[in-house]
N, C-alpha and C positions, 0 to 999 in steps of 0.2 A: 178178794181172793177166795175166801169160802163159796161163791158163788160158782167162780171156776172151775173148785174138784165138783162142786155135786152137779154141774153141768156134762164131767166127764162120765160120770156113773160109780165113781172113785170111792170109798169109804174111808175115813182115818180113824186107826187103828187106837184106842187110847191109850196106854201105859199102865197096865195093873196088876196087884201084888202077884199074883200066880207067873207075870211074865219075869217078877224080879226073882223070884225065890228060885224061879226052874234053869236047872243048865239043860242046853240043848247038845243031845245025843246025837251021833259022838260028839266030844269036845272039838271046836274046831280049831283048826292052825292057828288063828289068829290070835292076838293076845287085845285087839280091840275092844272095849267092852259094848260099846254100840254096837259091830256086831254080834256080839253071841246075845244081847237081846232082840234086837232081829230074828234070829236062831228061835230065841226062848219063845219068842211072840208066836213065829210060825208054829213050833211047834202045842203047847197049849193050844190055839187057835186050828189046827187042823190045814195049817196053808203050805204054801212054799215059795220061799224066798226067791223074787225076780232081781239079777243082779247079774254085773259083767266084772267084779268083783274078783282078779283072779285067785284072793287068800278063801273063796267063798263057793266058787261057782262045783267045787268040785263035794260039799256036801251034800248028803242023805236028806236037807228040805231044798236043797236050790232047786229051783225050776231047771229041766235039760231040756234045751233049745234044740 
């Protein structure tokens, strides 16, 4: 399986303290905690969340399609 993302050009994202500590602005609806580190990752990270996700699609990191 590792072979398959770096095939895609894909990168995995590791999990690290800055992504646990940070809440991602604004708070979002959801009360998931996997998303809002998502949220936290993108944000720290400079990205934006790709997702069809409708508790999600409508924050400040979601990717608008």
């Amino acid at each position: 399986m590792p072979g398959a993302v770096n095939d895609t050009g894909l990168t995995i994202l590791p999990i690290d303290i800055p992504h646990v500590i940070t809440a991602a602005e604004p708070e979002p609806d959801t009360r998931d905690p996997f998303d809002r580190l998502l949220l936290a990752q993108c944000q720290v990270e400079g990205l934006q969340l790709v997702t069809i996700d409708r508790a999600l699609v409508g924050h400040r990191l979601a990717f608008k399609f």
